[in-house]
C-alpha positions in Angstrom: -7.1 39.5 38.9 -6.6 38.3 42.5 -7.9 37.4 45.7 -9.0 38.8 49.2 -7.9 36.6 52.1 -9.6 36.2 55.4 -7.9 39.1 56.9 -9.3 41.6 53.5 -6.0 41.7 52.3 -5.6 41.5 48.3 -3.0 39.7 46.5 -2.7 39.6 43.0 -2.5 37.1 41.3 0.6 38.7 39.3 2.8 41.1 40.0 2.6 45.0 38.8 4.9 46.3 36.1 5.2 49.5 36.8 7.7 52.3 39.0 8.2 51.3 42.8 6.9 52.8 45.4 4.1 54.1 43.3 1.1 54.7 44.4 -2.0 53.2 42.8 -6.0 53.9 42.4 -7.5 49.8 43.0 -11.0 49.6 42.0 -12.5 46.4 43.1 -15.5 44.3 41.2 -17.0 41.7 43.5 -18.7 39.4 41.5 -22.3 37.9 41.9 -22.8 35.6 43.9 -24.3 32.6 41.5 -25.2 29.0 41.9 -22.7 26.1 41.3 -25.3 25.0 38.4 -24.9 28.2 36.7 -22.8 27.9 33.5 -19.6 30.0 33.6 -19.1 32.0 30.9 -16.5 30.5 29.6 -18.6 27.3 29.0 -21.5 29.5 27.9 -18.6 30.3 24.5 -17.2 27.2 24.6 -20.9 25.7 24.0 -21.5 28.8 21.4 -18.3 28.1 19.4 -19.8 24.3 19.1 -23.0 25.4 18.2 -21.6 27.7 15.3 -19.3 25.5 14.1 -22.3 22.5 13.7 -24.2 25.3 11.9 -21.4 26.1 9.6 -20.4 22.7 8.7 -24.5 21.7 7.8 -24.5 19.5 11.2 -28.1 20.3 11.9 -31.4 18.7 11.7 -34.6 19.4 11.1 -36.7 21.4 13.9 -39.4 19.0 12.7 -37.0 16.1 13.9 -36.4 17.0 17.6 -40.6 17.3 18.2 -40.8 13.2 17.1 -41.7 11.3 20.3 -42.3 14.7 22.0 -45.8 15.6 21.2 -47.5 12.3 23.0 -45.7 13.6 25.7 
């Protein structure tokens, strides 16, 4: 990972482990641009690994339970 500055200049975010004075092939992904509201994927797992573990541990209700006060609505 790293970052391009102002100037289009990357810097890594860690150094390379490899022979000096080596040349290198960089192959840059840009990502999407996507709204602040947007869920990052990390909190998209984070939020799946909660889900399982409810499911796995019989923390559930009833589908029949979440409609109750609903369907007046």
């Amino acid at each position: 990972m790293g970052t391009i500055d102002e100037q289009g200049q990357l810097t890594l975010d860690q150094p390379l482990v490899l022979d000096r004075n080596s040349r290198v092939e960089v192959i840059v992904l840009i990502p999407e641009t996507t709204d602040d509201d947007e869920p990052s994927q990390a909190d998209l797992l984070g939020d799946f690994k909660q889900a399982w573990h409810e499911a796995m541990t019989g923390q559930t209700i009833p589908v029949s339970q979440l409609w109750e006060g609903l369907e007046n609505d």
